[in-house]
C-alpha positions in Angstrom: -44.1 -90.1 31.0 -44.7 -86.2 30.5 -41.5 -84.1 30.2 -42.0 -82.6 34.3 -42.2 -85.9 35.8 -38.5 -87.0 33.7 -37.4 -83.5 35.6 -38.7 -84.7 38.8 -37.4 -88.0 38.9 -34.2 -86.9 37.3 -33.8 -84.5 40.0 -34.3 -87.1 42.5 -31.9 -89.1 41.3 -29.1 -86.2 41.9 -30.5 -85.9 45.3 -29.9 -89.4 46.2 -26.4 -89.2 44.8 -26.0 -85.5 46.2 -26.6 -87.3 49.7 -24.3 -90.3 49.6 -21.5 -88.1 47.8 -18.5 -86.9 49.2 -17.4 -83.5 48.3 -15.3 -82.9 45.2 -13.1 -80.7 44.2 -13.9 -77.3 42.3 -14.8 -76.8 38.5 -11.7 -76.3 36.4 -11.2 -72.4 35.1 -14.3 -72.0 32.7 -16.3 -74.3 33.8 -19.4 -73.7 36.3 -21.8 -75.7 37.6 -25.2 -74.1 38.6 -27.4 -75.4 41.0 -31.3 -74.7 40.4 -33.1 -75.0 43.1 -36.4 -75.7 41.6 -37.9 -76.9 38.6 -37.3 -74.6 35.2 -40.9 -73.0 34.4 -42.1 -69.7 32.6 -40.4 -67.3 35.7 -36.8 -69.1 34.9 -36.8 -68.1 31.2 -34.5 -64.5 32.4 -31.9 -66.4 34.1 -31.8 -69.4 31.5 -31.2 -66.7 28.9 -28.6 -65.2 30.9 -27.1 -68.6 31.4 -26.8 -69.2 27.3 -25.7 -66.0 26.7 -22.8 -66.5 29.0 -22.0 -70.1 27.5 -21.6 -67.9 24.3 -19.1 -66.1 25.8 -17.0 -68.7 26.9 -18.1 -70.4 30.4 -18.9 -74.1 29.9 -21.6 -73.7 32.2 -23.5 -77.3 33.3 -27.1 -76.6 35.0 -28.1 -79.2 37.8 -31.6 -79.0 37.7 -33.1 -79.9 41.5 -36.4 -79.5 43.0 -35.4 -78.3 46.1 -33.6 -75.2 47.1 -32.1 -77.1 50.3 -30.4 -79.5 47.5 -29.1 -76.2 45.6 -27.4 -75.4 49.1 -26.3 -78.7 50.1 -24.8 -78.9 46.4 -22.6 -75.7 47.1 -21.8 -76.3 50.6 -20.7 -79.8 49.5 -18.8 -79.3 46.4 -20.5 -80.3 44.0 -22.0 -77.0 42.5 -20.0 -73.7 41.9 -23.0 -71.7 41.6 -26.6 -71.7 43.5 -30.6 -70.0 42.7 -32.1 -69.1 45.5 -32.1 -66.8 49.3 -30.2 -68.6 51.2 -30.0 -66.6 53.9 -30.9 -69.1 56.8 -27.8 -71.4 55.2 -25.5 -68.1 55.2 -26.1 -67.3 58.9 -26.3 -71.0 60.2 -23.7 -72.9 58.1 -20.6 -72.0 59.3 -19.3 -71.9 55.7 -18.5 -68.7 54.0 -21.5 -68.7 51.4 -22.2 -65.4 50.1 -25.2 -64.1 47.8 -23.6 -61.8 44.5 -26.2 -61.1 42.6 -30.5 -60.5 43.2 -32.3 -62.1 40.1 -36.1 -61.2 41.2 -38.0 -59.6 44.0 -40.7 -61.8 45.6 -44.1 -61.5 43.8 -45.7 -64.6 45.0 -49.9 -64.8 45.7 -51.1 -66.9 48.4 -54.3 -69.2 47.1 -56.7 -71.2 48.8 -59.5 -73.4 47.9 -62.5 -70.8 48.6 -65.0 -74.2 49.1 -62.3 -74.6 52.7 -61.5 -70.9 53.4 -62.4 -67.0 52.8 -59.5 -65.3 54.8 -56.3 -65.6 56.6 -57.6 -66.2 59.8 -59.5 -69.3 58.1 -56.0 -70.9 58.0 -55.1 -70.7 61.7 -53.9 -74.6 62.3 -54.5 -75.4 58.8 -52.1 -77.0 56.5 -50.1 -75.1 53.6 -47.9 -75.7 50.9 -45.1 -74.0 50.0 -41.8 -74.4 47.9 -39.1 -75.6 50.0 -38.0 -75.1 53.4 -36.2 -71.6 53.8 -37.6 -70.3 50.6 -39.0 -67.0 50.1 -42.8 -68.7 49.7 -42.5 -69.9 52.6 -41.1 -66.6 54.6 -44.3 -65.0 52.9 -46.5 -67.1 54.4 -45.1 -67.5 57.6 -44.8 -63.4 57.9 -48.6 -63.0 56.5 -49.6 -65.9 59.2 -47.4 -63.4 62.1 -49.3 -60.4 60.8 -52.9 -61.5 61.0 -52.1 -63.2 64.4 -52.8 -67.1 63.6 -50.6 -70.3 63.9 -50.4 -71.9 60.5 -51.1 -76.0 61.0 -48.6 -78.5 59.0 -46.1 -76.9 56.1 -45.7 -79.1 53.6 -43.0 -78.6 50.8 -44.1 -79.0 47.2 -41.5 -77.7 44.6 -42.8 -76.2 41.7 -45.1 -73.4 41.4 -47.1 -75.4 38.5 -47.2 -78.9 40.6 -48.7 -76.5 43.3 -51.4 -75.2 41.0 -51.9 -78.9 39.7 -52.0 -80.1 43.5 -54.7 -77.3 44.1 -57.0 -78.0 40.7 -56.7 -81.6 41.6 -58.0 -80.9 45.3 -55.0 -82.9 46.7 -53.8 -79.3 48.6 -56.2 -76.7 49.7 -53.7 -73.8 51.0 -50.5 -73.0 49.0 -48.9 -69.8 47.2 -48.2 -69.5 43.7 -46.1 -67.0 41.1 -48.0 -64.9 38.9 -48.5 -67.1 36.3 -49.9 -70.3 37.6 -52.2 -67.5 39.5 -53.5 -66.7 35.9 -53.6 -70.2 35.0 -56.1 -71.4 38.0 -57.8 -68.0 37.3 -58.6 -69.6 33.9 -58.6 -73.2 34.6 -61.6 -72.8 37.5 -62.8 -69.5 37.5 -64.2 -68.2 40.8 -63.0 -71.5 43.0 -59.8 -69.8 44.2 -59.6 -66.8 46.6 -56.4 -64.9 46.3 -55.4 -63.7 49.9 -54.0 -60.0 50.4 -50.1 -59.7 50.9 -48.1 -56.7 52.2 -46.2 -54.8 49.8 -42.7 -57.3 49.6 -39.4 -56.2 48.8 -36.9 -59.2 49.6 -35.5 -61.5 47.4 -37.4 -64.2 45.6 -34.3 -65.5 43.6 -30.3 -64.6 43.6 -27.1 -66.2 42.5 -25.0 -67.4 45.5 -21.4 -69.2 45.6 -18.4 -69.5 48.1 -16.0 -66.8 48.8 -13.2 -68.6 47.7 -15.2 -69.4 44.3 -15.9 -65.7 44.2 -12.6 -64.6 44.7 -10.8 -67.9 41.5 -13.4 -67.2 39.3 -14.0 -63.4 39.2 -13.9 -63.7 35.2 -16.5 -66.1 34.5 -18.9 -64.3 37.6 -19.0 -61.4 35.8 -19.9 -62.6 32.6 -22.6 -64.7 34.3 -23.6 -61.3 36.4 -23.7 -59.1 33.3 -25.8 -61.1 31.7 -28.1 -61.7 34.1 -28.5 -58.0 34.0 -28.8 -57.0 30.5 -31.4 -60.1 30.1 -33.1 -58.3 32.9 -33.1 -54.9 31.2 -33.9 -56.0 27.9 -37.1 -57.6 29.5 -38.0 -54.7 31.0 -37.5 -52.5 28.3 -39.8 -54.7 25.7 -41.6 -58.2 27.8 -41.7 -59.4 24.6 -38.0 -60.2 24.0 -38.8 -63.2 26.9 -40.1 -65.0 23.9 -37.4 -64.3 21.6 -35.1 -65.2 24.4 -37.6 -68.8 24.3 -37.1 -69.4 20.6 -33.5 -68.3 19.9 -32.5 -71.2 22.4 -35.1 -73.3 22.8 -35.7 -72.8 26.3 -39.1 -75.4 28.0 -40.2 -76.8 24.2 -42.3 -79.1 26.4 -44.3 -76.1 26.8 -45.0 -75.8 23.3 -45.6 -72.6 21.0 -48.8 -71.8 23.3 -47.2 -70.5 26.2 -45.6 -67.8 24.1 -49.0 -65.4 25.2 -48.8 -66.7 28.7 -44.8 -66.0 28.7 -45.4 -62.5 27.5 -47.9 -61.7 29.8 -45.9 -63.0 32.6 -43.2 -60.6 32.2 -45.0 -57.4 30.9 -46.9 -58.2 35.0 -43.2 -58.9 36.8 -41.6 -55.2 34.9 -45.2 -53.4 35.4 -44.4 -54.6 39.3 -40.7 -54.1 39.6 -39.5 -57.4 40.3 -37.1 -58.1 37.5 -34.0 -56.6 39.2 -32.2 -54.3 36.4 -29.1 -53.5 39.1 -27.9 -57.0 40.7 -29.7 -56.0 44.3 -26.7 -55.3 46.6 -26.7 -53.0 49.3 -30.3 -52.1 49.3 -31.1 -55.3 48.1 -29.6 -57.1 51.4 -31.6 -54.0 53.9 -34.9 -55.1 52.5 -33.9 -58.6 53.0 -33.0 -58.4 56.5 -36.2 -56.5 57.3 -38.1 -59.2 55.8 -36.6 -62.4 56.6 -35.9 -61.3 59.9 -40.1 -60.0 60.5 -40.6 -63.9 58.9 -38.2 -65.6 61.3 -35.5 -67.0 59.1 -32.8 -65.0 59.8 -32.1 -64.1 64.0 -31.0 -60.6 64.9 -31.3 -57.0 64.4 -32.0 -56.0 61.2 -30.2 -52.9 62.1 -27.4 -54.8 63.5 -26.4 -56.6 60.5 -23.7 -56.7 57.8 -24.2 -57.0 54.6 -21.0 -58.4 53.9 -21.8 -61.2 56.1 -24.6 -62.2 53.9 -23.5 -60.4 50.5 -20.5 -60.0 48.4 -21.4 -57.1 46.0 -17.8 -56.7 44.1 -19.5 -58.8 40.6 -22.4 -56.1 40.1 -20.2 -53.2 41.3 -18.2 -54.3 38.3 -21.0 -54.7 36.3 -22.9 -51.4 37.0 -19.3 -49.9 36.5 -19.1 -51.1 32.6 -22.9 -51.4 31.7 -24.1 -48.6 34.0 -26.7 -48.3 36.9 -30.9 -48.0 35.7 
């Protein structure tokens, strides 16, 4: 059994248990327990860095690997995570429970593929079906928004975690509509050169990945957040700075060895593309961050109301990376 399908079926297993569980009660002081909302690949290596580096300074953090970002939510609505990955701003508005994004990881760099043997353009996709990442997630705001803008109605939306099991699905002909990250883009660039047809996207500037918890978490834990926020930052900076430190960040922990020394290149490449593009988030998001988000989740349909109108405070609590950007300084 390959390493991914252990993940997947591990990660089943908490779901199962995550659905018949009742909630428990919050992480002793020092402890915190992450939910990821998707399976760890070559985009994840910034924010598992960040997550060592804070172990090494003292928070006995436990990842929960899931493959779905609705399980990452359900985890911290529930009880039984501290800490969630993802944009959950549907959750935040819908809920009912105080859940409240701190910090912005990444900015949405995602690239809508098709099989070019079944379709040319984004009209070719009007009642056809598509995969995405997981309901709510930012792949699938992109595609619904893109879908909006050229005037079609997309057919079934199926929910496939995992950019790579996407770009499998797609090689293997099994899906013939779905949206990948930069790198499995490369890969099926490589893998089956001129079969795939990159569709065009509007310039994006919402959030792809951020760190999300409770208020009342927020408000106990304010310690080990802003180690965990910190982090996250200077992991982003030092990235940008010099892509090839995501390697280093690889080898010094021994982050995805089922990879294997080969995906070093493809790592590198990876993040000299997401600096060269802006997505790796050197400031925590905030403010700004949470405008853009509006605007775009709101044109995509996931979140209901003005953008205008809203607060970010009812989405966002921004007191970790003001802290942050007070001690490290703003880029």
């Amino acid at each position: 059994m390959t390493s991914l399908c252990r993940r997947i079926l591990l990660a089943g297993a908490f779901a199962l248990g995550l659905a018949g569980a009742m909630p428990v009660g919050a992480a002793s002081a020092g402890d915190m327990r992450i939910a990821f909302g998707d399976l760890p690949g070559i985009e994840s290596i910034q924010t598992l860095a960040a997550i060592e580096r804070a172990r090494e300074r003292g928070v006995n953090v436990e990842l929960i690997i899931l493959n779905d970002e609705d399980l990452a939510a359900q985890a911290i609505v529930s009880g039984q995570a501290d800490v969630g990955i993802g944009a959950p701003y549907t959750l935040i508005q819908k809920a009912g429970v105080p859940i409240r994004l701190f910090a912005q990881i990444s900015t949405l760099r995602f690239f809508p593929v098709v099989n070019g043997e079944h379709y040319k353009e984004w009209k070719d996709l009007d009642g056809q079906e598509v995969a995405v990442q997981a309901r709510g997630s930012g792949t699938e705001a992109v595609m619904l928004l893109m879908a909006k803008n050229h005037g079609i109605t997309l057919g079934k939306v199926s929910y496939v975690p995992g950019s790579e099991v996407r770009r499998n699905a797609l090689i293997q002909g099994t899906i013939k509509a779905s949206i990948v990250d930069a790198a499995n883009r490369r890969a099926l660039e490589a893998e089956a050169p001129g079969r795939f047809i990159v569709l065009p996207v509007d310039d994006l500037k919402a959030t792809d990945e951020g760190l999300f918890a409770t208020a009342d978490y927020l408000k106990n834990n304010a310690a080990d957040v802003d180690i965990l926020v910190e982090e996250l930052m200077k992991t982003a900076r030092e990235i940008a700075a010099n892509p090839a430190v995501a390697v280093d960040f690889r080898n010094k922990y021994k982050l995805l060895p089922d990879l294997g020394a080969e995906a070093d290149t493809e790592i590198s490449e990876y993040y000299k593309e997401s600096a060269d593009a802006g997505s790796l988030v050197l400031n925590g998001g905030g403010a700004e961050a949470a405008k853009d988000d509006f605007a775009f989740f709101s044109l995509s349909g996931q979140i209901e109301g003005d953008p205008a109108t809203l607060k970010v405070e009812q989405f966002w609590d921004v007191a970790a990376i003001d802290r942050a950007a007070g001690k490290l300084g703003a880029k």
